[in-house]
Every structure is written in C-alpha cells, then in structure tokens.
C-alpha positions, 0 to 999 in steps of 0.5 A: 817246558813252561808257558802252556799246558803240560802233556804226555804222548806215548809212541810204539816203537815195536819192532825198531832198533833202539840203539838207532833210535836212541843213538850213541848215549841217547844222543838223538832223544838229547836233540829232540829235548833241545829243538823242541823244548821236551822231555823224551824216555824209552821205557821198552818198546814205547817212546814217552814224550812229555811238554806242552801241547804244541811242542808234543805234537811237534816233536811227535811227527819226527819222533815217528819218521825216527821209529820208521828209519830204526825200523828199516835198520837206517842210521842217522846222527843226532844232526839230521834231526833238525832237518827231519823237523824241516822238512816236515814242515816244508811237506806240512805232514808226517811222512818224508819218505819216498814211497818206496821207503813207505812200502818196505817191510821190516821183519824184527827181528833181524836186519833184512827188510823186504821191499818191492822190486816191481811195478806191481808189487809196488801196488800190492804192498799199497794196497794191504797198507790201504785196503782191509781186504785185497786180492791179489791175482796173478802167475807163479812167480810175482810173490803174491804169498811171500810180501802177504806173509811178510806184511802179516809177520810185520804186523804181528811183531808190532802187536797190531794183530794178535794171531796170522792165519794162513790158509789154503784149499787142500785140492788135488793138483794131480796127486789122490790126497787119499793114497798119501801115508798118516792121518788127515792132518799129515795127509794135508800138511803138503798141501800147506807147505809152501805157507811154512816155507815162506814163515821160516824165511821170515822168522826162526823156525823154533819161533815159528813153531812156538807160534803154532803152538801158542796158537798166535799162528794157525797154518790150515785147509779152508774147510777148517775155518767154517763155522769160525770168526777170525778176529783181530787177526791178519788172514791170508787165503792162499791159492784161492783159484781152488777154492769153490765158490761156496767156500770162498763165500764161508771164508770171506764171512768171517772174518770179525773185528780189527782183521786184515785180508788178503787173498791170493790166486793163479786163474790159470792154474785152477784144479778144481773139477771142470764143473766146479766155479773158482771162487777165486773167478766169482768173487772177482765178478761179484765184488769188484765194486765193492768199496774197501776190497781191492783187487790187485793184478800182476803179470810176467813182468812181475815175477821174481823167480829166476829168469826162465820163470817169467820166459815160462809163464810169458810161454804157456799165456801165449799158448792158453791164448791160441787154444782160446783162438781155436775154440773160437774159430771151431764155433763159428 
C-alpha cells in the first residue's frame, strides 16, 4: 500500500452472514487484500477497508456486491471475487444483480429471504426502494401488507430506521366494536391482528414482543397517531380504504424526518358509511402528480393466496362490474 494517499472506508454489513462474508478462514477478505492492494477487517457489523484512495473505492464497490449476497445467505468462493471486480468494470457501476436479486428481501435473522412472485409485486418492492411514499392498491390476496412489513423488518434490522409503525382505521366491517369484551385497546386489537400476524412471520414473537415494549414497534388504530410526527421511522398505513379523508390528510402529515411510507388499500372492500369519502379514493385524486409519491396498482394476476382466491376476486370484479352496467342502463 504505498505510492498515494492512505484512506479508511467503513462499510454496514448489518444483517449479512459473516461467515459467507468472510469465508472459510477469512478466505474472501485474503483475496480482496491480493486483487487490490489492501487491508480488509471485520470489527462487528462494519467492514473496514484500508489503502489508498483508488484501490478503496475499487475494492469497496465489490466489497458491497459481498455484503449483498451474504445478505440473501449466497455463498460464493474466494475465486468469484476476481470475477465480481470484472464484471464490475464490464458494467462501470456497483450493481451486477439481476433485478430480481436487487428486489429480494433478507429477513436477518434467519435464512429465508422474500422475493417477489409477480409482475406486480415486482414494481411495488421497486417502488419502496425508489419512492419515500408509496401506495400501493389492490384485492385481498397480492401481499400488499405482507412485502411492506417485510421491507420495514429489513430496514429496522439494518439500523436504517429506528422504529416500525404500523397502523390501520379501527372500522367496523359488519361487527359493533363496541359489544366486543375488555377496554378500548382489547376491543381494537382484532382489528390490528393481521398486522401481528404478518411481524411473527418475519421475526420470533418474543422478538416481536420486546420490540413493542422497547417501543422500536408500535402496532395502533390511526386515530392514535394524531397530533404525532413520526420520524426516522418505516410507517405503514394498512387497509387505508376506511380511513376518511380527513383522517388520511392528519396521517400523511406526519410524517418527519428520514421516514419511509407505504400505504395500502382494497377499494373494493370500503367500510365506511355510504356518506363517508375513502381517504384511500381521494388521495389518489389529489396526489397522483405529485413527484416523490408513487402509486402502485396490482390486480388478480397478483394474488398469492391459494388458487381460488385469484377465481374469487376475478368473480366479484366481474360482478361489481354488471352492477355498475345496470345502474348506468336505470339513468339513462
């Protein structure tokens, strides 16, 4: 290491295997140290990298592809390492994967990883990579709350947002909130399950539970979040479609400083009364335009559920779209 300026660099390896890493005996960290001419160290969950100026930045853009494979738990000898610096200069930028590799979700943790499994969902994890605000809309079924919370999961473990926020209109969908058993917060708690269930599939439930308790997860009706300013958080807005319009405008202000957003609704399953606006239907009137907000659309062909829930949804679109004929044909 001689002939320049002498530099550190520190990388985040949150949430990355370090054994894959590193590799058998620190096998990988050896070969970047020959190829480029530097020294590499692990101190926790930051890789240090030390040399001159030009072999730092070098041996950092592969270094980073490293971190992203042991994220997605991919192995690879110390012999690929050469042809990830090659093909990084082939592609005269940092990202080789595929855009399906870009777009996979690691939850730390464990070895599973969530990756999209349509078109759609394609654009939508996309789209939270790109976008601070996104709305995602569509039918039950094309895992508009599960990739959200997975994303958010993602975040939180790799130290990029301090706390999850996950909230949704405590609104009645044919039951009377106020006949159910125990106080306000046991009487809204089914309401907010579904949120819950979707945390336990990502992280132990005694995790999930130290996390509420910590407050780094906070799981609560919307009408809980006036007055607040959600900073340095991932907030998501589930079941958006009940929310009012007035309500959807307090959430959407505020949010503070370093948040991620995403929203999600089913227009077709609104449960507000007939008078009532969806904030869900009025957002996407007011904003559509606006830049840093994006809406993202899935339909039945998105749907991951088992496969007469796409037949179901297909059914009762077909059938909300005869109704809409009939009332047109009793107008005229």
């Amino acid at each position: 290491m001689t002939g320049g300026t002498l530099v550190e660099h520190n990388l985040n390896a949150e949430g990355a295997d370090q054994f894959i890493l590193a590799g058998i005996g620190d096998a990988n960290f050896r070969e970047l140290e020959t190829l480029f001419r530097v020294q590499v160290v692990m101190r926790g969950d930051q890789v240090r990298i030390a040399g001159t100026v030009e072999s730092v930045a070098d041996s950092a853009r592969v270094v980073e592809h490293m971190i992203e494979l042991a994220r997605l738990g991919k192995s690879f000898p110390a012999s690929d390492i050469a042809r990830f610096a090659a093909s990084l200069d082939a592609r005269d930028g940092p990202d080789i994967r595929s855009d399906d590799e870009r777009l996979r979700i690691s939850v730390p943790g464990s070895r599973r990883t969530i990756v999209p499994r349509s078109e759609g969902q394609r654009a939508y994890l996309q789209a939270m990579e790109d976008s601070d605000i996104v709305i995602g809309i569509g039918p039950a079924g094309t895992g508009k709350t599960y990739l959200a919370v997975a994303r958010a999961v993602a975040e939180l473990f790799r130290k990029r947002v301090r706390r999850i926020i996950l909230a949704r209109p405590a609104v009645e969908a044919g039951e009377n909130l106020g006949f159910l058993p125990g106080d306000l917060q046991e009487k809204v708690d089914p309401y907010l399950r579904p949120l819950y269930d979707a945390l336990e599939d990502m992280m132990p439930a005694a995790r999930v539970r130290r996390g509420i308790a910590e407050r780094t997860i906070e799981v609560a009706p919307l009408a809980y979040m006036r007055g607040r300013t959600l900073s340095d958080a991932f907030v998501i807005l589930d079941e958006a479609q009940n929310s009012t319009a007035a309500q959807m405008k307090m959430f959407l202000t505020r949010i503070g400083v370093n948040s991620r957003v995403v929203i999600t609704g089913d227009k077709t399953q609104i449960d507000l009364p007939r008078a009532q606006v969806s904030g869900l239907i009025q957002v996407e009137n007011i904003l559509g335009h606006v830049e840093g907000i994006e809406f993202v659309y899935l339909d039945e062909s998105d749907v991951t559920r088992h496969r007469l829930v796409k037949q179901i949804v297909r059914a009762y679109a077909a059938a909300d779209e005869r109704l809409g004929e009939g009332r047109d044909h009793e107008r005229r």
